[in-house]
N, C-alpha and C positions, 0 to 999 in steps of 0.2 A: 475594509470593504465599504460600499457605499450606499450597500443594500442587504436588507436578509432574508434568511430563507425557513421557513418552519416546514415540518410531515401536520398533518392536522389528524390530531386523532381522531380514532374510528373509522375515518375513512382512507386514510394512508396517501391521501392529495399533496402533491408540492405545492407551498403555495410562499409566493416573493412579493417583495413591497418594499420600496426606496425607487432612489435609480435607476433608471430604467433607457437610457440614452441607447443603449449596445443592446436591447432586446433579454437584459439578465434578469430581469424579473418578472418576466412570462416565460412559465416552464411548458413545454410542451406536452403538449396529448397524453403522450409516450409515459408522464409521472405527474401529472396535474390530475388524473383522479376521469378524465376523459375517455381515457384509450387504456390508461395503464396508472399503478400508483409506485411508491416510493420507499425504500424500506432504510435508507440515509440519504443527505445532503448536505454540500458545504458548499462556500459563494469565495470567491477570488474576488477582488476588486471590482473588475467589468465581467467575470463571466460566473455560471454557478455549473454543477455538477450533482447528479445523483445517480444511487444503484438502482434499480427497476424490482420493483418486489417479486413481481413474478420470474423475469428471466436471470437476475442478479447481473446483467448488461450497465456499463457506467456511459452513460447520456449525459451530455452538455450544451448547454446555448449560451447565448450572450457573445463577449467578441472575441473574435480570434487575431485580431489584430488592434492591438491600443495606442500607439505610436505609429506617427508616418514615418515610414523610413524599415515597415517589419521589424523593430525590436522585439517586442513580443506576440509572437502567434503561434499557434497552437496551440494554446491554453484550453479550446473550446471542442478538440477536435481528442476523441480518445484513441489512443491506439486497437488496433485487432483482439492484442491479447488481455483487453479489457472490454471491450464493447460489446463483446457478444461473438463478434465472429470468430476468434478463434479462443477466446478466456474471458470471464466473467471475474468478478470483485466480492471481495469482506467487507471491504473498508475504502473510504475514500475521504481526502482532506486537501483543499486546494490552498494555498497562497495567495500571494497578491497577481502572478501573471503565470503561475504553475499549477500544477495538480499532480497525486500522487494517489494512489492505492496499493492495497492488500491484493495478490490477486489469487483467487478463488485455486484450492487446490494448492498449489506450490505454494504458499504465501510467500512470495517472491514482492516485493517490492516494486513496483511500476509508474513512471512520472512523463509529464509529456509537459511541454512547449517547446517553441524556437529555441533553441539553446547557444547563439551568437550571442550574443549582447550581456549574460551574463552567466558563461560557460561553468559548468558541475552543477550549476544548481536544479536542473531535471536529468541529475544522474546520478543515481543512487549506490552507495561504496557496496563493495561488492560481496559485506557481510552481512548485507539483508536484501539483496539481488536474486539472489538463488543460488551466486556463482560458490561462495561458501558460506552463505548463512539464509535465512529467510528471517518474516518478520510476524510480531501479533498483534501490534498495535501501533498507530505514524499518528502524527500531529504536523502539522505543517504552520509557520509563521509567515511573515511578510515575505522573506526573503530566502527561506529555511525548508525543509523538515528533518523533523526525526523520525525514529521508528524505534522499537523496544524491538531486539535480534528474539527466535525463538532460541529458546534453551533447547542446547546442545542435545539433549536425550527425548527432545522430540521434533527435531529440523528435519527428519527424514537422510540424512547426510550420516556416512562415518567419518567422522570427524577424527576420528585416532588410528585410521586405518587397519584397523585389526579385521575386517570383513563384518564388524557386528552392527548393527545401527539401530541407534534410540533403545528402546526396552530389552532388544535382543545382548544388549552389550552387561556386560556384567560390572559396569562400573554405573550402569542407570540402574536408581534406585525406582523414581517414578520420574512421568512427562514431565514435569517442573526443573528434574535436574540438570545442570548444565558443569558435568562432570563427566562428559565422557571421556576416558580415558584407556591406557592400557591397562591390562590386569595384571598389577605385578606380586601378587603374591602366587606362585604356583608358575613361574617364567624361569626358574634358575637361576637368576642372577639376583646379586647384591645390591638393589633398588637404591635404595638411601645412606649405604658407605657405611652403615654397621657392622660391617664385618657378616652380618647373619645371613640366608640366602632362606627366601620364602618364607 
């Protein structure tokens, strides 16, 4: 990035300093300590991003487009199921022309830009998507992110199909575990080929 971004303590202000070509280092109103403040922040290249303290809403300026030609835009622009209208954010961590979040509730996984120019990389696998996993913590690189999946026995998912899920399942010990499984002691059958049954 070409600029950075700090919260100022005590008063929970975004406040930006570098770069400032794309308007990335003038945060607005909205988490500049103005109108509204800031409860995280991260900066992309040309644009920056933050959660809204009070609504947990993910706000972005700076540009939406860095390349002539739309290679990359929408870096600047959040989707619904992060901005407030229809889902708010935990977590947010941008890239060089991406951005990604936690999103509030599902903690599902959510990434936005143009995705032409260099396709998968604002589409998140679909074991911290929500579709079979969700996430507790993303890091995002230049060209990248990760996320750390939620453990199995607190994804909100039955993950072993037996109808029980996260704590109600007899194979979760606590939220940490990522064992959920069948119960095979007490099923009839010869689980592990010892001969023995339960």
């Amino acid at each position: 990035a070409y600029h950075d971004c700090a919260i100022q303590a005590g008063t929970g202000a975004a406040v930006c300093w570098g770069y400032n070509q794309y308007g990335q280092s003038t945060p607005p109103p909205s988490v500049n300590g103005t109108a509204g403040t800031a409860t995280a922040i991260t900066v992309g290249d040309y644009h920056s991003c933050a959660i809204q303290a009070v609504t947990s809403a993910v706000v972005c300026w700076g540009s939406n487009n860095v390349l002539p030609g739309n290679y990359y835009t929408g870096q600047a622009t959040p989707p619904a199921s992060v901005n407030g209208t229809a889902g708010t954010a935990t977590a947010i961590e941008a890239g060089h022309d991406h951005t990604c979040a936690i999103q509030a509730g599902t903690r599902a996984v959510i990434c936005w830009r143009e995705n032409a120019y260099a396709p998968g990389r604002a589409i998140p696998p679909d074991s911290v998507d929500g579709t079979n996993g969700t996430a507790i913590a993303i890091s995002a690189g230049n060209f990248r992110t990760l996320a750390i999946e939620t453990p199995e026995c607190s994804d909100g998912l039955d993950n072993d199909g037996d109808t029980s899920v996260d704590l109600d399942d007899p194979d979760c010990v606590d939220g940490s575990d990522d064992h959920e499984a069948y119960l095979v002691c007490g099923n009839g059958v010869d689980d592990d080929g010892d001969g023995l049954t339960d």
